[in-house]
C-alpha positions as CSV (number, residue, x, y, z in Angstrom):
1,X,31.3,-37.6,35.8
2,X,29.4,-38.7,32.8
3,X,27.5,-40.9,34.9
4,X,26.2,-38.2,37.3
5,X,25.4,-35.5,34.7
6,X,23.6,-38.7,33.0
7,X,21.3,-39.1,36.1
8,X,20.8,-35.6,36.6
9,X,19.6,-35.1,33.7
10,X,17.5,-38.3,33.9
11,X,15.8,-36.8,37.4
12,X,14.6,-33.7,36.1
13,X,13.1,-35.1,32.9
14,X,11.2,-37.5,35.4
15,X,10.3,-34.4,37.2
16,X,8.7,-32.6,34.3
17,X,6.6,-35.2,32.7
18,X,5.3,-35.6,36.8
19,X,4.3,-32.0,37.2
20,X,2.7,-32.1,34.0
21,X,0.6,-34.8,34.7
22,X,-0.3,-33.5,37.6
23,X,-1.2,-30.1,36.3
24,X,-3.8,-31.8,33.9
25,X,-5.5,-34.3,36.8
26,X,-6.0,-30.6,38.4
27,X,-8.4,-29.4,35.3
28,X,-8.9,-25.8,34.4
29,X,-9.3,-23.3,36.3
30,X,-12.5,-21.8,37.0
31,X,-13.6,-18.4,35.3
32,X,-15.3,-15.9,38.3
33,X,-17.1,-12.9,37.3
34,X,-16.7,-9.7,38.9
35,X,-19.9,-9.2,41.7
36,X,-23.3,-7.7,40.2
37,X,-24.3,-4.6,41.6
38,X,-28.2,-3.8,43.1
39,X,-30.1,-2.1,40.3
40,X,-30.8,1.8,41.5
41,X,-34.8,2.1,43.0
42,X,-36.1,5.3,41.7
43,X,-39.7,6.2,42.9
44,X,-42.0,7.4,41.3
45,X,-45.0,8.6,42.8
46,X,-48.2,8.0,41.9
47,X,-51.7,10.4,43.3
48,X,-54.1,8.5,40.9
49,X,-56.7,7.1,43.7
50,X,-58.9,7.6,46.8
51,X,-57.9,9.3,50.0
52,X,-59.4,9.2,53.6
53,X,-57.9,12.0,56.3
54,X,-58.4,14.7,58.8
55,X,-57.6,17.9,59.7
56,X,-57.0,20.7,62.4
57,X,-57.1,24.7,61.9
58,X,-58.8,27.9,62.6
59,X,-61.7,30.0,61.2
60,X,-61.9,33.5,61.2
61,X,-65.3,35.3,60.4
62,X,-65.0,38.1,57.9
63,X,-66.7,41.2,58.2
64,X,-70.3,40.3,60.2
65,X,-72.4,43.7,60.7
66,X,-76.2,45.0,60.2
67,X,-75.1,47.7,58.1
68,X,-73.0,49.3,60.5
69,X,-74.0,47.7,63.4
70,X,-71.0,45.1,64.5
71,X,-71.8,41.7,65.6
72,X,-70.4,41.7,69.2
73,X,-67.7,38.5,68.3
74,X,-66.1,36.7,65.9
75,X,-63.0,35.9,66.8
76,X,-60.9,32.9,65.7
77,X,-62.3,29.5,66.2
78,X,-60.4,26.0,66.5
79,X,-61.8,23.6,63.9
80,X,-61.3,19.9,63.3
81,X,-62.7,17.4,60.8
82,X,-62.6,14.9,58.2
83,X,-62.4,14.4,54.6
84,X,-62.4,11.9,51.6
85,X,-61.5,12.0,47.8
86,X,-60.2,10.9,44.9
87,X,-57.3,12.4,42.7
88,X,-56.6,11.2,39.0
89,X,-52.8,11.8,37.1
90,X,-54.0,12.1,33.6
91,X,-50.5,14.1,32.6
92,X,-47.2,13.5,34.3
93,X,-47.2,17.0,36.1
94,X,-51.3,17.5,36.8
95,X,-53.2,15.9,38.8
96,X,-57.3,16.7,39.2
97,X,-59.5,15.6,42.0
98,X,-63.0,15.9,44.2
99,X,-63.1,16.0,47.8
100,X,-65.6,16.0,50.5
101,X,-65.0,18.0,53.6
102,X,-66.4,17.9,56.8
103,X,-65.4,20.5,59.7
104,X,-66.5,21.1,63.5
105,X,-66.4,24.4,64.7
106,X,-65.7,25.2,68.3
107,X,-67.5,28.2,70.2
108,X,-69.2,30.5,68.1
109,X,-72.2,33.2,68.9
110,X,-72.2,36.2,66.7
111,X,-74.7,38.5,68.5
112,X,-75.9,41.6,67.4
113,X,-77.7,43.9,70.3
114,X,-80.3,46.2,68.5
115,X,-81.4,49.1,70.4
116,X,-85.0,48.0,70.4
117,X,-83.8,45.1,72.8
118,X,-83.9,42.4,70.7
119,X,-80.6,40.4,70.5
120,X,-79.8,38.5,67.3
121,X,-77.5,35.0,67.7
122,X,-75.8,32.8,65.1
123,X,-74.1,29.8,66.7
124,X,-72.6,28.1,63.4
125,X,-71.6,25.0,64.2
126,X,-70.1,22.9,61.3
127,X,-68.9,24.2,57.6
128,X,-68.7,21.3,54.8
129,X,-67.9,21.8,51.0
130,X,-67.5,19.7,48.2
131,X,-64.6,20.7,45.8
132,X,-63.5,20.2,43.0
133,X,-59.3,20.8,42.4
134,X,-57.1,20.8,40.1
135,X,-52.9,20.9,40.8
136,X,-49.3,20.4,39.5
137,X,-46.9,18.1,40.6
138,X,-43.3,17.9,41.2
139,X,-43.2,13.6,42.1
140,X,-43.5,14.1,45.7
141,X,-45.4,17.7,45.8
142,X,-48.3,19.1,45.1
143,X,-49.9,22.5,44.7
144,X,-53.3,22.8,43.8
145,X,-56.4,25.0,43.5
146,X,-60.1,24.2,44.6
147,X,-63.6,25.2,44.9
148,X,-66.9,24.3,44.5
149,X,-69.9,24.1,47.5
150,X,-70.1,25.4,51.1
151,X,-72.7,24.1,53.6
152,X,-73.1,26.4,56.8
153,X,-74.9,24.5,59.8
154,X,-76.4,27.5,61.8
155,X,-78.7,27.5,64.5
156,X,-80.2,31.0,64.8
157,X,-82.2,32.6,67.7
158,X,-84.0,36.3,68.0
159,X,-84.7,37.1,71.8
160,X,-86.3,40.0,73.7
161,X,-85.4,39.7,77.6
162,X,-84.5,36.3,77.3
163,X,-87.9,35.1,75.3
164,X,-87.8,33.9,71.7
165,X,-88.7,36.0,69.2
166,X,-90.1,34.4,66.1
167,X,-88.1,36.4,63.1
168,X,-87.6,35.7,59.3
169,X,-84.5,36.1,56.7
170,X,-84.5,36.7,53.5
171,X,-81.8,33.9,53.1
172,X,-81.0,31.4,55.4
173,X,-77.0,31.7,54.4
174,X,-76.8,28.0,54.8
175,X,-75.6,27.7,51.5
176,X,-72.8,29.5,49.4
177,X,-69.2,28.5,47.8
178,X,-65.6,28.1,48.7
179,X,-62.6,28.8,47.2
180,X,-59.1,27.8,48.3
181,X,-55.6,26.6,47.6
182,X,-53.1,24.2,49.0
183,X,-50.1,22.2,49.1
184,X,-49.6,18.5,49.6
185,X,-46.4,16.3,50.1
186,X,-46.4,12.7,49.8
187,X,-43.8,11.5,52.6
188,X,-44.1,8.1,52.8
189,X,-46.0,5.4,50.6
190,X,-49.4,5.9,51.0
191,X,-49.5,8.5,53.3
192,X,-49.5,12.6,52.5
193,X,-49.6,15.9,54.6
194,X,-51.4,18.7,53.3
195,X,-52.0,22.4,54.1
196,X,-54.7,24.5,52.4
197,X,-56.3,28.2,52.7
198,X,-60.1,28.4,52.2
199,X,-62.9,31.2,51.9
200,X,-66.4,30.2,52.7
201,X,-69.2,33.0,51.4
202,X,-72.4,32.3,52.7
203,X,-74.3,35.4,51.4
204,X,-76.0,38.9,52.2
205,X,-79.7,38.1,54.6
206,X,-81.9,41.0,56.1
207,X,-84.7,40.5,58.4
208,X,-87.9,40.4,56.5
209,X,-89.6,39.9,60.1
210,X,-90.1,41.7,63.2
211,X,-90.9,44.7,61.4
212,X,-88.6,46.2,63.8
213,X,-85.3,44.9,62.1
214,X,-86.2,45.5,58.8
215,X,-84.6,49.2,58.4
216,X,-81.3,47.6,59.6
217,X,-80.7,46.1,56.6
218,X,-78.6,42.9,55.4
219,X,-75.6,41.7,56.9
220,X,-73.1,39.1,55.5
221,X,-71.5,35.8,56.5
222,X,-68.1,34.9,55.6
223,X,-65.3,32.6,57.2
224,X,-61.1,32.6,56.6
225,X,-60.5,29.5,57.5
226,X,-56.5,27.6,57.7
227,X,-56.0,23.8,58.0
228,X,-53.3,21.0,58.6
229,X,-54.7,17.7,57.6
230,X,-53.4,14.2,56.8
231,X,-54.5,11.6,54.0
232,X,-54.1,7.8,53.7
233,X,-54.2,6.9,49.8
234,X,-55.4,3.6,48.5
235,X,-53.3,3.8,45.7
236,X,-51.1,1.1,44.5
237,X,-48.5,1.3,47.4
238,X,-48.8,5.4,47.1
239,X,-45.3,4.9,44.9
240,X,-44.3,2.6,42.1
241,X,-40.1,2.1,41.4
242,X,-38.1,2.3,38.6
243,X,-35.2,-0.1,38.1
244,X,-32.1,1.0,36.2
């Protein structure tokens, strides 16, 4: 009995010292960190830069008479064009700019029908400005204010039974201002979608020539105009990120 508890006791000494050896060939065991999370991307957006775009809309002509007597149309008129610019972020929430605009106008002819028989007609063609604009921004958004110079390209004809008449204005209401206001939305880097209200006022003329038209006074020119346009920024990437 003494002999067996003897050899048992012998085994699992043996066994010990052999696990322990074991355990130490084995080294230690590596340390893992938990996994490292993607820093958050925050944009922020960034109007500082130059812009080329277009836009669609519709011009309306304000109130076109000879002192009581109404030019015969001026409806609403599609328009399309173009424009470039440049916009500067001096402050975190304003942003100031200059743009050039550029916009055809579809079908016009103001005619006035005097009862002498002379017929007056404006076919206005184009209106351009260049603006200056100032706005606030919201990262994304912008609303803004402009105004500055209107351009008026007119082509003007006085006719009696079909043969030109030659005539003269007191002002060739080619050039005036414009005033307007807008909102822009950056939606994807470098590219923003803008709409924008603008008046055009081209000015008071009266006929200083046929003496005929004279006593009928000055009339005015005026357009309303709405547009939907879209810009391409050459910013840097139209928004920087912000790692946290």
């Amino acid at each position: 009995m003494k002999t067996l508890l003897l050899a048992t006791a012998s085994l699992a000494a043996i066994a010990a010292v052999s696990a322990s050896a074991h355990a130490a060939d084995l080294g230690a065991r590596p340390y893992s960190q938990a996994p490292a999370y993607a820093p958050y991307a925050a944009p922020i957006y960034n109007w500082t830069g130059f812009y080329i775009g277009g836009h669609l809309g519709g011009a309306f002509a304000g109130s076109n008479a000879f002192n009581g007597l109404v030019l015969s149309d001026y409806s609403a008129r599609l328009m399309g064009g173009v424009q470039a610019g440049a916009d500067w972020q001096f402050h975190p929430n304003v942003v100031v700019g200059v743009e050039g605009q550029y916009s055809w106008l579809g079908n016009n002819a103001l005619n006035a029908i005097f009862p002498t028989g002379l017929v007056y007609n404006n076919n206005q063609r184009a209106i351009a400005s260049i603006t200056g604009r100032i706005g606030y921004t919201w990262g994304p958004g912008l609303v803004y204010v402009n105004g500055g110079y209107a351009y008026s390209d007119n082509r003007e004809t006085l006719t009696l039974g079909g043969v030109n008449v030659p005539f003269l204005l007191s002002d060739n209401h080619t050039n005036g201002y414009t005033v307007g206001a807008g909102l822009e939305y950056m939606f994807a880097p470098n590219w923003s979608a803008k709409a924008e209200y603008q008046y055009y006022n081209f000015g008071d003329a009266r006929f200083l020539a046929p003496a005929a038209l004279v006593p009928f006074g000055s009339f005015h020119n005026d357009e309303h105009t709405i547009k939907a346009g879209i810009n391409y920024r050459f910013n840097l990437g139209g928004q920087a990120v912000a790692r946290y």
